[in-house]
MIGUTOR-57885 format. One record per residue (C-alpha): x, y, z; residue in one letter. Coordinates in steps of 0.1 Angstrom, whole numbers, padded with zeros to 4 digits, always signed. Each point is the difference from the previous one (the first is absolute). Layout:
XYZa...
END
This chain:
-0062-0647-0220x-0029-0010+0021x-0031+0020-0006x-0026+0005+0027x-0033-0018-0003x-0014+0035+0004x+0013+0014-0032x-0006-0030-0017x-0039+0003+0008x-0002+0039-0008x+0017-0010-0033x-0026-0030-0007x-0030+0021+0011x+0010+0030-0027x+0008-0024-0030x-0038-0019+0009x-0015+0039+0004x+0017+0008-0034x-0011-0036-0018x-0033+0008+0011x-0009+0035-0014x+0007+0019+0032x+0006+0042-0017x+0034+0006+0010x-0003+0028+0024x-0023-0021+0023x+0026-0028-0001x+0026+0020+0012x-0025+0017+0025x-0009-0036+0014x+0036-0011+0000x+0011+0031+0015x-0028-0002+0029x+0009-0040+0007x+0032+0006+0004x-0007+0028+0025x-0024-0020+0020x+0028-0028+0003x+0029+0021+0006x+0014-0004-0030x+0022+0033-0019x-0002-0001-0039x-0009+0016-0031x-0022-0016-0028x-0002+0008-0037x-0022-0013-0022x-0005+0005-0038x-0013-0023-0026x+0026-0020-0011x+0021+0000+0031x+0000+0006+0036x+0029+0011+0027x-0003-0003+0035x+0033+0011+0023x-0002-0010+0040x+0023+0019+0022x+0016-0015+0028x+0011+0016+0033x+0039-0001-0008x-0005+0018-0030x-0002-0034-0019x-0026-0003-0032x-0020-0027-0015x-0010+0007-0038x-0021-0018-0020x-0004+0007-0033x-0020-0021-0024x-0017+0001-0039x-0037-0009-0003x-0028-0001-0021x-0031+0023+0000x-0024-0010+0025x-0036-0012-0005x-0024+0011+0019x-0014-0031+0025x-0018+0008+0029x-0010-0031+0017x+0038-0005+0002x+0003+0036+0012x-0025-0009+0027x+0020-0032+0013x+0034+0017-0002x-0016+0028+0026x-0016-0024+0020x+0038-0019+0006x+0010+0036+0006x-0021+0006+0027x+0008-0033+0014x+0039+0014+0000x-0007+0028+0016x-0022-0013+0027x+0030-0028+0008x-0026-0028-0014x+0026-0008-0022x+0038-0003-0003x+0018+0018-0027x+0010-0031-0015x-0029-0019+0001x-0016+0034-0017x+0019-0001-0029x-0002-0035+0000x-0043+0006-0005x+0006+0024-0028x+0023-0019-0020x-0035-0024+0002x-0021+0025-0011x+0020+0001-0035x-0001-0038-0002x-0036-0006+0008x-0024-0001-0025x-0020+0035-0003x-0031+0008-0014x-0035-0018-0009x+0008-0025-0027x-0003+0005-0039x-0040-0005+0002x-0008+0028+0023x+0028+0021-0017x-0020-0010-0035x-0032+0011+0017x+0016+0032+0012x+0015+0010-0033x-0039-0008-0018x-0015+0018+0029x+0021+0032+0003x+0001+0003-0042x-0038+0000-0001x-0012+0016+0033x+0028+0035-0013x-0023-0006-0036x-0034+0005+0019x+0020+0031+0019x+0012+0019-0029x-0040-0006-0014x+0003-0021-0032x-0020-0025-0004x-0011-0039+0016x+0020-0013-0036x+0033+0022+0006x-0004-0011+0033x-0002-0038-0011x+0028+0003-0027x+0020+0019+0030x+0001-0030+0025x+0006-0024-0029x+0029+0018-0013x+0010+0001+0044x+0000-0036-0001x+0020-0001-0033x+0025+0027+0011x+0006-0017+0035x+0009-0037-0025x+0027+0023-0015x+0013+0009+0030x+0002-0032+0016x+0019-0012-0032x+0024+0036+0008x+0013-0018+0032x+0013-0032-0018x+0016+0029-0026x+0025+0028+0002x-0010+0010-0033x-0037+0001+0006x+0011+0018+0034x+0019+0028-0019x-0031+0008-0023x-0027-0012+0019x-0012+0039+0004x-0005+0006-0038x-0008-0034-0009x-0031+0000+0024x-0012+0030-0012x+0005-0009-0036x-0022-0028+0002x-0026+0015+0018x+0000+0027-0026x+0000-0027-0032x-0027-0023+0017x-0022+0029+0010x+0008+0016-0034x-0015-0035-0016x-0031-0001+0021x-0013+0033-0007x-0004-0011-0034x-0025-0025+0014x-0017+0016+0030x-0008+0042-0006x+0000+0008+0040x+0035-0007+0008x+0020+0034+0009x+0033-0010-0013x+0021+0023+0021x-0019-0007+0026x-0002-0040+0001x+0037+0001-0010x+0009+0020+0034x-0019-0019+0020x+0015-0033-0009x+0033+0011+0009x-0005+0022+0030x+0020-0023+0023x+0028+0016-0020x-0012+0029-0005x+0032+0020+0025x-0021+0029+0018x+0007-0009+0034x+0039-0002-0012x-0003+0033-0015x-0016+0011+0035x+0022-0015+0024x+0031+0018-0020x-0017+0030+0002x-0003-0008+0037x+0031-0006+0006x+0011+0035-0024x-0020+0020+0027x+0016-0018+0028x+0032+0009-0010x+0010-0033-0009x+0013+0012-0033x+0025-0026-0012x-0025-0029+0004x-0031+0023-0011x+0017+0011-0032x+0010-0036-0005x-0034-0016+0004x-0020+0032-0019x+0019-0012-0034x-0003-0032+0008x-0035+0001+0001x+0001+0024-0032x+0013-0028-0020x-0023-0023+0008x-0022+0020-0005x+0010+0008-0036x+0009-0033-0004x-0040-0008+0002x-0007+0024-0022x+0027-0011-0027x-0020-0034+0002x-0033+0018-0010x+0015+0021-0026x+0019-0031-0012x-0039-0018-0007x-0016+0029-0010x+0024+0005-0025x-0003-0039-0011x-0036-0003+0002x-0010+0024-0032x+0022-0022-0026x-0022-0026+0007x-0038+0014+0012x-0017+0035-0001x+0002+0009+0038x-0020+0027+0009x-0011+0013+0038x-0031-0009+0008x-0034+0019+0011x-0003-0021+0034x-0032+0003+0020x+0006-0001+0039x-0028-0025+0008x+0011-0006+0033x-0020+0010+0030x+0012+0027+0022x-0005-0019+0029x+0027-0028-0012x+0026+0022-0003x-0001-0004+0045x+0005-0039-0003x+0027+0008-0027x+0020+0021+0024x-0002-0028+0027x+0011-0030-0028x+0026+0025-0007x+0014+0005+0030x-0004-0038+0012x+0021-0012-0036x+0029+0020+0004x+0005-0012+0036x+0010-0034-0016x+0029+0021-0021x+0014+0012+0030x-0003-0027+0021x-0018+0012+0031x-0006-0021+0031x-0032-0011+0002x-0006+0013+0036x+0004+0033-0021x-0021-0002-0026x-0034+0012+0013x+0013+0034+0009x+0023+0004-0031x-0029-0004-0019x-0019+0027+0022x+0030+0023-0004x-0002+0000-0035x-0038+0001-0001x+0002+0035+0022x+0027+0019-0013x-0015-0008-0037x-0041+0010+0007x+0019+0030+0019x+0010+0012-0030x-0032-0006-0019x-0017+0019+0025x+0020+0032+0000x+0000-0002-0040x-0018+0033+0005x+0030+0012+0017x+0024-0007-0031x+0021-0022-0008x+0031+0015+0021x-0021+0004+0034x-0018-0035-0006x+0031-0022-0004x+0018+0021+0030x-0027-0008+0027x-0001-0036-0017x+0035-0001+0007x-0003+0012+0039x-0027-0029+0005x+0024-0024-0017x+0027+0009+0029x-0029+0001+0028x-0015-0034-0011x+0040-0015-0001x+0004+0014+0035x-0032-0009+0018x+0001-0042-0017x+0042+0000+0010x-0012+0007+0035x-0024-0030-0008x+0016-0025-0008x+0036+0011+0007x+0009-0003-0040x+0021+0024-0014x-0016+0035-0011x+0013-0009-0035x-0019-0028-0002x-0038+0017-0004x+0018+0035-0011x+0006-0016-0031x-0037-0011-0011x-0009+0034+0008x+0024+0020-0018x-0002-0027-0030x-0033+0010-0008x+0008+0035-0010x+0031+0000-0017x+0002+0012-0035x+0020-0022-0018x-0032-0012-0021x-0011+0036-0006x+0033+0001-0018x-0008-0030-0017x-0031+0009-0007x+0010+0033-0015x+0029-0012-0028x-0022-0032-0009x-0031+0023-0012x+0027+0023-0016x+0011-0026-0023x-0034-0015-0003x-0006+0034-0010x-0035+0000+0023x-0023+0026-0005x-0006-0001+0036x+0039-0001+0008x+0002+0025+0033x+0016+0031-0010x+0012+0010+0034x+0012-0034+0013x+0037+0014+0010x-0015+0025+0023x-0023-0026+0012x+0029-0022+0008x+0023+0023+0017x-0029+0013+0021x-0003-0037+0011x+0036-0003+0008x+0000+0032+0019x-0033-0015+0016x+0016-0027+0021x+0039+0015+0005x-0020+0029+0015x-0023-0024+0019x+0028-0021+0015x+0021+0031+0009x-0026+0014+0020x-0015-0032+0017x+0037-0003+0013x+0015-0027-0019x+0030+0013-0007x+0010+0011+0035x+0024-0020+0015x-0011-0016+0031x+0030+0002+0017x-0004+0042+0007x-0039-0005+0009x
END
């Protein structure tokens, strides 16, 4: 059976949107509008192990495509060229052949920044989210040493599929036995602290927020799916720093530290910025985009510190809203994706290390361990589902 180049395109352009992080329920929006635009009548599942896409034919004759695939990670400068071919499609610069032809490219080419600025980034984001959570300039050192240390292991995870399978718990136990070590040897290092800070490239609390997203967008089999997912690696991060707090006492006396925050207020500002411009390496954003991702995330963050009087539920839900309004206003800009500087924004006020934050001191037994961190956390959550339901996100843009 001969399949039409059309299919065949619809088909490539949802398995590149699921590779590449797209949340389900705005895949199958996109697909669904595309198809529209070029005449084309289907229906398009995704979930995330799998998608199925059927095309229906004028005699009553279907196409079904069915097809098992791995999670998605999230990779937006890819995003940005796969809408950019798109557009191309639907404005007849481009055949559907030679489309799919250019996304089949995109998997091949070579993305990212290289392993140096990817060693910078990892350094960079471990110690500027140190200064943020206001430890100290040496947790903040040891943090970006232990980045560059925990980005090693993961280059070392892509050459193994055992590394791979416990590369979760075996970052964090590492960052939990060094850190552990060196606050034997240097009394400002905050050891829950320094040890989330190294590992907040893993650290899942935009997963847990996109599931969410997806929960309240009715997009329950893929939301329910990704929420657990998240939840295990999640818990699979904490079994790591269980795992080396449990090991570190049979061989030193660990005890928490009394830390002193002698960074300036002032540098906390220059922290969000490094920040925001380190992680943009981790999700591999097109340069063209990186000035206004890192102005997304800057905004939607100091939003939130400004409204602290407001609590924590009002803060992060108008943080939120100027996520989505800086998105819109910079895709209109430079014709990139909304996801593209969404992400940056929201990224900044998940509360997957408030989480973190909250077990490590428990079993650090802190005497300054939070004692309303859950409410804290699900206040955050409701925070930016709220703020993305009412800036319009989850309305499908077909019935505007």
């Amino acid at each position: 059976m001969q399949i039409p180049q059309k299919y065949k395109f619809i088909v490539q352009l949802g398995k590149a949107l699921h590779t590449y992080g797209v949340p389900s329920y705005k895949s199958q929006i996109y697909l669904s509008e595309i198809a529209e635009k070029k005449g084309i009548k289907g229906s398009f599942m995704d979930t995330p192990t799998w998608i199925n896409y059927v095309f229906y034919e004028e005699d009553d004759h279907t196409y079904n495509y069915v097809e098992c695939v791995p999670p998605g990670e999230l990779n937006l400068g890819a995003l940005s060229k796969i809408v950019e071919i798109t557009n191309h499609v639907l404005s007849n610069k481009l055949s559907f052949a030679d489309a799919k032809l250019k996304i089949e490219q995109i998997k091949t080419a070579p993305l990212g920044y290289g392993k140096w600025v990817e060693l910078i980034a990892f350094m960079t984001s471990a110690g500027a989210f140190s200064i943020i959570l206001d430890t100290s300039w040496t947790s903040a050192i040891i943090a970006s040493i232990l980045g560059a240390i925990i980005y090693g292991i993961t280059l070392i995870a892509n050459r193994s599929d055992y590394i791979r399978s416990i590369l979760e718990s075996l970052v964090a136990f590492v960052a939990t036995v060094i850190t552990g070590v060196l606050s034997l040897y240097f009394e400002q290092v905050n050891i829950s602290m320094t040890i989330l800070a190294s590992i907040i490239v893993f650290i899942p609390g935009l997963s847990i927020t996109t599931a969410l997203e997806e929960i309240t967008s009715r997009s329950l089999v893929s939301g329910t799916a990704k929420l657990f997912d998240a939840l295990v690696s999640l818990f699979k991060q904490f079994f790591g720093v269980v795992l080396g707090l449990a090991i570190l006492p049979l061989f030193i006396d660990l005890q928490p530290n009394t830390v002193i925050n002698d960074v300036p207020q002032w540098v906390d500002y220059f922290a969000i910025v490094l920040l925001a411009m380190s992680l943009l390496p981790v999700f591999k954003v097109r340069p063209k985009d990186l000035l206004f991702c890192v102005i997304a995330g800057f905004i939607s963050y100091h939003t939130t510190t400004l409204l602290d009087f407001s609590g924590i539920l009002m803060s992060i839900f108008i943080g939120t809203i100027a996520a989505v309004c800086c998105s819109k206003l910079f895709s209109r800009i430079t014709k990139s994706p909304e996801l593209v500087f969404l992400v940056p924004g929201i990224i900044m006020l998940v509360p997957g290390s408030k989480a973190f934050i909250g077990l490590s001191s428990v079993f650090l037994n802190a005497a300054d361990a939070p004692h309303n961190m859950g409410e804290q956390i699900l206040y955050i959550f409701m925070g930016i589902i709220g703020g993305l339901i009412f800036s319009g996100s989850f309305i499908d843009r077909k019935n505007r």
